[in-house]
Chimera marker file (.cmm) of the C-alpha trace (Angstrom):
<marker_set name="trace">
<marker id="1" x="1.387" y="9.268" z="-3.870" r="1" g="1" b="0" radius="0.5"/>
<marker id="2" x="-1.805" y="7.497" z="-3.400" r="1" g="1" b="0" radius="0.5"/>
<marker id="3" x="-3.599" y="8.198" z="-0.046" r="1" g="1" b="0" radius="0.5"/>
<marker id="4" x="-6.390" y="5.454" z="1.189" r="1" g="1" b="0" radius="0.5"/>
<marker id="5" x="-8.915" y="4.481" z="4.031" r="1" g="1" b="0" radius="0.5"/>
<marker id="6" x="-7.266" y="1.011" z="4.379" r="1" g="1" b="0" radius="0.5"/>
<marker id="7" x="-3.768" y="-0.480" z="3.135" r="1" g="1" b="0" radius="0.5"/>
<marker id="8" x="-4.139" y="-1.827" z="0.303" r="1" g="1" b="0" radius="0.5"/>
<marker id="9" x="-5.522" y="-6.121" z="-0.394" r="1" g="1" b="0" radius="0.5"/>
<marker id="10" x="-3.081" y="-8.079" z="-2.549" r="1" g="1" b="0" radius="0.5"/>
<marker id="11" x="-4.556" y="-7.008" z="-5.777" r="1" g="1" b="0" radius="0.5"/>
<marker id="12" x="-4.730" y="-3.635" z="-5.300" r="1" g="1" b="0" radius="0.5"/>
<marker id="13" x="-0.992" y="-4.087" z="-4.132" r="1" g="1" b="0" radius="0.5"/>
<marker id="14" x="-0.107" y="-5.900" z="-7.524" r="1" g="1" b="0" radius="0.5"/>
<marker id="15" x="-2.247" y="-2.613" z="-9.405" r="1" g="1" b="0" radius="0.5"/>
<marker id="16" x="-0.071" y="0.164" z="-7.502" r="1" g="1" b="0" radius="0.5"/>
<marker id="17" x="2.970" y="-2.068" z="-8.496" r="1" g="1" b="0" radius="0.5"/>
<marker id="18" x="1.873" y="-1.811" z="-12.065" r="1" g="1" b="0" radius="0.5"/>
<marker id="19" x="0.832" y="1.620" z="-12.276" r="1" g="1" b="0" radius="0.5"/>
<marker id="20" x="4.154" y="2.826" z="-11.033" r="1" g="1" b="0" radius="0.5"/>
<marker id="21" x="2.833" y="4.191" z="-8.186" r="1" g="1" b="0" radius="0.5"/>
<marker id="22" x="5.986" y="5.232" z="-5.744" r="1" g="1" b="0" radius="0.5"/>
<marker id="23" x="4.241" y="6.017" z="-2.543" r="1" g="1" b="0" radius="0.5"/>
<marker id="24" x="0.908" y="4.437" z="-0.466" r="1" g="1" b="0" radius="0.5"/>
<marker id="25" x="-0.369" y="6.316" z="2.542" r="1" g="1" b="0" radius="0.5"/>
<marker id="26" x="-3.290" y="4.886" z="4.861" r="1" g="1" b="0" radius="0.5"/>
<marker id="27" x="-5.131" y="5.355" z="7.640" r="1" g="1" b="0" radius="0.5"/>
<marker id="28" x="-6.108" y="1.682" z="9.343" r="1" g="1" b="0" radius="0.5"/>
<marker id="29" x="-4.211" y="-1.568" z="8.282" r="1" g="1" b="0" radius="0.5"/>
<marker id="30" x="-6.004" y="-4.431" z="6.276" r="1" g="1" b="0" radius="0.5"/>
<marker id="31" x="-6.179" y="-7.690" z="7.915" r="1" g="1" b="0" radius="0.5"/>
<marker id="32" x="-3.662" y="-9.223" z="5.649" r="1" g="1" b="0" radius="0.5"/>
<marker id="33" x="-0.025" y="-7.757" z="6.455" r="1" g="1" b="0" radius="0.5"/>
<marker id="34" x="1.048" y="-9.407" z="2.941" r="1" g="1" b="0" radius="0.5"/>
<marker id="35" x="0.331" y="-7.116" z="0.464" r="1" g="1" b="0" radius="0.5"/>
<marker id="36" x="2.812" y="-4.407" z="2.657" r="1" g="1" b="0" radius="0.5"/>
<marker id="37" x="5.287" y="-6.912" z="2.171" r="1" g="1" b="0" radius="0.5"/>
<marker id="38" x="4.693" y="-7.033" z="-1.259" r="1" g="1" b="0" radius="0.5"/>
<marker id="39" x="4.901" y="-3.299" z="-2.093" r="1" g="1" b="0" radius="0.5"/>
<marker id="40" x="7.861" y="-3.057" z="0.462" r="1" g="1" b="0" radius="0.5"/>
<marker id="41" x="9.776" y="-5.797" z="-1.810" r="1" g="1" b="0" radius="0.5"/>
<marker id="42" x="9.193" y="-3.561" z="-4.962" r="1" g="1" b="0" radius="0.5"/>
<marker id="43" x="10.226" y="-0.221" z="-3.946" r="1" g="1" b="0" radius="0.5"/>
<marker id="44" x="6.921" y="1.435" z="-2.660" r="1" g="1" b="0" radius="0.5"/>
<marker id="45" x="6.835" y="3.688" z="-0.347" r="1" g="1" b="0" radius="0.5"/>
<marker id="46" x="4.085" y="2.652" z="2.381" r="1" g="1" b="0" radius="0.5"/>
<marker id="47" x="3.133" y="4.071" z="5.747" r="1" g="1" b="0" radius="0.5"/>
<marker id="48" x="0.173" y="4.509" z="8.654" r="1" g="1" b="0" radius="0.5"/>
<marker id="49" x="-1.046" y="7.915" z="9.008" r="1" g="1" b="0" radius="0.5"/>
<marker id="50" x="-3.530" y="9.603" z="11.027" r="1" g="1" b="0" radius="0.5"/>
<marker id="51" x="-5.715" y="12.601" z="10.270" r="1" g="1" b="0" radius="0.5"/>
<link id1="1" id2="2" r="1" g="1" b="0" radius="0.2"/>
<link id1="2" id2="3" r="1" g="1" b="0" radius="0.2"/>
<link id1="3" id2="4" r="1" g="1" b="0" radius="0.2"/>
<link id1="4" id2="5" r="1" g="1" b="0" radius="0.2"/>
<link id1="5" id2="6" r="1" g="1" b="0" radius="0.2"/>
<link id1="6" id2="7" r="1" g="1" b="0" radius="0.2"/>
<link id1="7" id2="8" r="1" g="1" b="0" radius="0.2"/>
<link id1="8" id2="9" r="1" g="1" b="0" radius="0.2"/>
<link id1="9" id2="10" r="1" g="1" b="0" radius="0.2"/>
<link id1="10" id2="11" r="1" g="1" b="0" radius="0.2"/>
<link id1="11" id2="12" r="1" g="1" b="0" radius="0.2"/>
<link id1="12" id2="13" r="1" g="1" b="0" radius="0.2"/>
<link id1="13" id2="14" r="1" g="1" b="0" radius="0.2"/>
<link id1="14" id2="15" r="1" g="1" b="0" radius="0.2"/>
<link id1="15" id2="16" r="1" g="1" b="0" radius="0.2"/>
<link id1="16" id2="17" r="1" g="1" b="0" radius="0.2"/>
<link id1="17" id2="18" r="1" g="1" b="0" radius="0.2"/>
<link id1="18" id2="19" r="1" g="1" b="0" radius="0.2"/>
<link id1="19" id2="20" r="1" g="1" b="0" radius="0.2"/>
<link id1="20" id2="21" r="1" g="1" b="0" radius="0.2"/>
<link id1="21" id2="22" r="1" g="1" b="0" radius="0.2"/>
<link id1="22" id2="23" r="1" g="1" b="0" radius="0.2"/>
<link id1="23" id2="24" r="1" g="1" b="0" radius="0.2"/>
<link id1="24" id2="25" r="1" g="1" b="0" radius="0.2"/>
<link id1="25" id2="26" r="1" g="1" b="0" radius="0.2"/>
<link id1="26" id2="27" r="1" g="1" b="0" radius="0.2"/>
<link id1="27" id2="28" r="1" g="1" b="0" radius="0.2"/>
<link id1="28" id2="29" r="1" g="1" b="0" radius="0.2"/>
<link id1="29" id2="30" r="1" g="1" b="0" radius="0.2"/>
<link id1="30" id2="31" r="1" g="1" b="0" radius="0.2"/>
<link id1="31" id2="32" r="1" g="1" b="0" radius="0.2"/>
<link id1="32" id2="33" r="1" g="1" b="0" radius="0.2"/>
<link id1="33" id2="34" r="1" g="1" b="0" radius="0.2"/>
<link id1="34" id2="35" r="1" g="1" b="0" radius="0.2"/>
<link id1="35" id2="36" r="1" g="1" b="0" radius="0.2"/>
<link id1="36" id2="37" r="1" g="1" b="0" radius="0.2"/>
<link id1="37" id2="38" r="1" g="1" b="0" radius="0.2"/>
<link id1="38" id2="39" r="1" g="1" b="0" radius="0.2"/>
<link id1="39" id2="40" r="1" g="1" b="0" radius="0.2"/>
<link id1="40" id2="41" r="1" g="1" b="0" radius="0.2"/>
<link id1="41" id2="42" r="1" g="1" b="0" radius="0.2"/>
<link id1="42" id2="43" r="1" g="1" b="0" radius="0.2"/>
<link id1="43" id2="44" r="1" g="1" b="0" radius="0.2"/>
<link id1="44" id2="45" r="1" g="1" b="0" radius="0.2"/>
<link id1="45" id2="46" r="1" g="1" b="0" radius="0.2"/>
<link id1="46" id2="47" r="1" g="1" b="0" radius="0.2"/>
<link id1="47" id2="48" r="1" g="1" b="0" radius="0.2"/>
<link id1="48" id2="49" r="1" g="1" b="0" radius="0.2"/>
<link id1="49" id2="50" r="1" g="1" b="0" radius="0.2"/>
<link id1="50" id2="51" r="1" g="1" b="0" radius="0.2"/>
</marker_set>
């Protein structure tokens, strides 16, 4: 599980892909709702939290 300020851009998306990480927690969304897609599409695990 990898826990951030922001979701994550497109390349950091493509990274997480590649490092086989399962799970992405945030806490405020990026501007560009693509990347979620992205991660969504290959299996990983991605959600909103708040503190």
């Amino acid at each position: 599980t990898l826990f951030v300020t922001l979701s994550p851009c497109y390349e950091c998306a493509k990274m997480i892909i590649q490092a086989g990480i399962s799970e992405v927690i945030y806490l405020k969304e990026y501007r560009d709702a693509e990347p979620i897609k992205l991660l969504e599409k290959n299996n990983v695990k991605i959600r909103q939290s708040s503190i």
